[in-house]
C-alpha positions, 0 to 999 in steps of 0.5 A, a space after each residue: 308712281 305716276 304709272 299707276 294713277 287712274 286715267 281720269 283721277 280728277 273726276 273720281 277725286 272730285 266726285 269723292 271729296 263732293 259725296 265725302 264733304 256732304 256727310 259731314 257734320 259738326 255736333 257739339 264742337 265735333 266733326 261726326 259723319 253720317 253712314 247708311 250700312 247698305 247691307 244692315 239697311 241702318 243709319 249710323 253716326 261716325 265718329 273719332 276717338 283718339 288713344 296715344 302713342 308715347 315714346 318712353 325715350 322721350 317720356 312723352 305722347 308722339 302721336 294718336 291713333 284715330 279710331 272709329 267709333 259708330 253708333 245707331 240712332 238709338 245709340 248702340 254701338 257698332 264694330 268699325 270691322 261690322 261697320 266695313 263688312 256692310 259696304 256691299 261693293 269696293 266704291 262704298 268701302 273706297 267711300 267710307 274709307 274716305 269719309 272715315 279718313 275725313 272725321 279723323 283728319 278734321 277731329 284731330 286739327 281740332 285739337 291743335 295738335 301741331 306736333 304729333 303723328 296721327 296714326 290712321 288704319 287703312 282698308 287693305 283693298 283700299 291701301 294698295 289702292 292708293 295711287 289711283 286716288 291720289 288727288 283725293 289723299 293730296 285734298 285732305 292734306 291740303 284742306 286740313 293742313 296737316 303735313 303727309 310727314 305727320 300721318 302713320 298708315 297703318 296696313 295689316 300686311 297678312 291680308 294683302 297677298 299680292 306682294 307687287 301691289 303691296 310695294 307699290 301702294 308703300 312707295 306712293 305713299 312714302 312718296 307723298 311723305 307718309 310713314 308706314 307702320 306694319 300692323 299687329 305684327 306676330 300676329 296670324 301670318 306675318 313674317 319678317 320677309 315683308 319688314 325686309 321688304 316693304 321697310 315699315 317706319 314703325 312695326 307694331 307688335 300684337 297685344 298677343 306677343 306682350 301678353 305672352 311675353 309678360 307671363 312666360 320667362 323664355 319669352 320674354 327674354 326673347 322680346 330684346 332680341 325680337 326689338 333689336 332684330 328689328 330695329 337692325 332692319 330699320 323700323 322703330 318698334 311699338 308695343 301695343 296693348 299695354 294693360 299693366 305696369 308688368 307689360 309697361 315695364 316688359 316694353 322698357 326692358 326690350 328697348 322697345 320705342 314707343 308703347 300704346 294701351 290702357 294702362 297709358 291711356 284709353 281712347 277718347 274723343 279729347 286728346 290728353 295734355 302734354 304733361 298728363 303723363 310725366 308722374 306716370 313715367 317717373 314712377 316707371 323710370 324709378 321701377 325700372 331702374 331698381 329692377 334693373 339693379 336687383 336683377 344684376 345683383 340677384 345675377 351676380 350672386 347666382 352666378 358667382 359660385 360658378 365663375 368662382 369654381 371655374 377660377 379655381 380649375 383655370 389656377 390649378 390647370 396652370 400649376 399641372 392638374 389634369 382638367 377632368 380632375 381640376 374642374 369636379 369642382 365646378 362639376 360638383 354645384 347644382 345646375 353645372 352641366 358640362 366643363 371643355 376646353 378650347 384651343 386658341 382657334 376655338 375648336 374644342 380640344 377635350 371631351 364635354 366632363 359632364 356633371 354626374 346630375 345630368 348624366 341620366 338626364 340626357 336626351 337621345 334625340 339630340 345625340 347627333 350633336 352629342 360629342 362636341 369634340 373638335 367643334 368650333 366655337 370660335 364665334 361665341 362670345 365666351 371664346 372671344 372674351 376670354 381671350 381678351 381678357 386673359 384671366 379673367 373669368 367671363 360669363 354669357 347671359 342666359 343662350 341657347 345651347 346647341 349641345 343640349 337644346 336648352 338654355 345656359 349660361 356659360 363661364 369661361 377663362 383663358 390659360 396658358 398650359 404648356 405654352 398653349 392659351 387655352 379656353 376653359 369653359 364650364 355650362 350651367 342649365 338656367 331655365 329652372 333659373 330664369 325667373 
């Protein structure tokens, strides 16, 4: 990384840590910075404000994240991101990010915090940046004591455009010991192509993507699969701007890692105790659990009609009875919309027997994936368990439907017909359901 180090870093690191130091300022027993916003021609006082980061594995604060609080003389307060829009060139924002950085490494040492991250957010311009100033960000870690290994930069990748820099700046940093979070992913444009390739520790989920979820029954049984798919890719997941215990409990049933918002706690100048939060997750662990019991019991039993009406069509294809008249049982329950039958290759070896319910509901736009027969379906789950357990009736969880575009939930059965195994499977529409 040394290749895109300033030619003279000493001079620029040593000038910054010198204007840095000198507005710096301790006020009843805190560190605060004093700013004049060039454009604004306004004195302003930065200070720290710290909110948690909490594992829910571990049930306990893992880190802070530092955010800046401005203030007038009169003491109206200042939006950090007006605060910023103030600097009239790219030394003064490098200098206020720089004096921002300081209060918060000084503040949080305070605090005696030995253990946990501190996440910090970075000036984009100023990230990619980095490298250049490279003695600067060693100077903080070595004037406050704080480990590169314990300090999160956060980056909102979207505003960075240039890709190269972009890696250039996580690597410096990753190389001096940092750990790199993506932040508030989901949010304007951010897509996964920059959590393959930049490879964040942590990505951060926006407070949008939480809140739409917590309200939205599609949504929100896609968040497991959003969580998962990254954690595939190697980043931990945090679920910011969590308000309520519905989107704390949203943020438990994804498997997400850690969570951070109001219903934990809000920002403060004081870090909480360590143990401020162990009633708080007991009273979660304890809802979860029962939610997570009621809604496989209120599964099985929605369920259980149709694995019952499918078990019933498998016995009776096996004594002789033709699968479009043994399955009208099936066919007959409310929400049922389709029975087939597969060859043990998985390629579907009957027309799709429709319930007569769905019949006039079907869509002309999806007719070019109409007639499923002779489809393959031999990646699917409820092929492969059926063959595994040979006889016993298997159910999906709730999935997209190629057939109908909608979600569903398929039963399925192996048989043997005329020395044959066969794949029974019966669909049931499950978005009026997916409560």
């Amino acid at each position: 990384m040394n290749r895109l180090r300033d030619p003279n870093p000493p001079v620029l690191a040593q000038s910054l840590s010198a204007q840095v130091s000198a507005l710096l300022a301790r006020d009843s027993g805190r560190t605060r910075a004093r700013w004049h916003s060039p454009r604004a021609s306004v004195d302003l006082t930065l200070a720290s404000h710290f909110q948690p980061i909490l594992s829910l594995a571990h049930s306990r604060t893992v880190g802070y994240e530092a955010l800046m609080r401005a203030f007038t003389a009169r003491g109206d307060q200042v939006n950090p991101l007006d605060v910023f829009a103030g600097t009239t060139d790219f030394l003064s924002t490098l200098q206020l990010e720089w004096l921002s950085r300081a209060v918060h490494f000084e503040n949080f040492i305070q605090h005696g915090n030995h253990v946990g991250w501190l996440f910090l957010n970075t000036h984009p311009r100023v990230f990619v940046e980095g490298a250049r100033h490279a003695e600067s960000m060693e100077g903080l870690f070595l004037q406050y004591g704080l480990p590169a290994s314990r300090v999160v930069l956060e980056v909102l990748e979207h505003t960075v455009t240039d890709e190269a820099r972009l890696r250039d700046a996580v690597s410096f940093y990753r190389d001096l010991g940092c750990l790199i979070a993506i932040d508030d992913f989901g949010a304007g444009h951010s897509n996964f192509n920059r959590v393959w390739s930049l490879r964040p520790e942590i990505v951060k989920l926006d407070r949008s993507m939480v809140s739409l979820a917590a309200t939205d029954p599609i949504l929100r049984r896609t968040m497991p699969v959003l969580v998962s798919l990254l954690h595939e890719a190697g980043s931990m997941v945090l679920m910011e701007g969590i308000e309520t215990e519905d989107e704390a409990m949203l943020a438990m049933d994804a498997d997400a890692d850690f969570v951070q918002g109001y219903y934990f706690a809000r920002p403060a100048e004081t870090l909480p105790e360590d143990d401020s939060f162990d009633e708080m997750f007991e009273h979660l662990w304890s809802e979860f659990r029962e939610t997570v019991d009621r809604d496989a019991l209120a599964y099985r039993e929605q369920i259980l009609p149709y694995m019952n009406a499918l078990g019933a069509c498998a016995s009776r294809v096996q004594v002789g009875t033709n699968f479009e008249e043994a399955c009208q049982g099936f066919l007959a329950l409310e929400h049922a919309q389709r029975c087939y039958m597969l060859d043990r290759n998985g390629r579907q070896a009957s027309p799709n027997f429709r319930a007569p319910a769905t019949s006039d509901k079907r869509s002309n736009r999806f007719a070019p994936v109409d007639d499923a027969q002779g489809a393959n379906w031999s990646r699917r789950f409820y092929f492969r368990r059926a063959l595994e357990h040979p006889g016993r009736v298997q159910v999906t969880r709730p999935y997209l439907s190629i057939t109908s575009a909608s979600p569903c939930v398929t039963v399925s059965s192996s048989v043997v017909v005329h020395g044959e195994t066969r794949v029974l499977c019966g669909d049931v529409a499950w978005c009026e359901r997916a409560k």
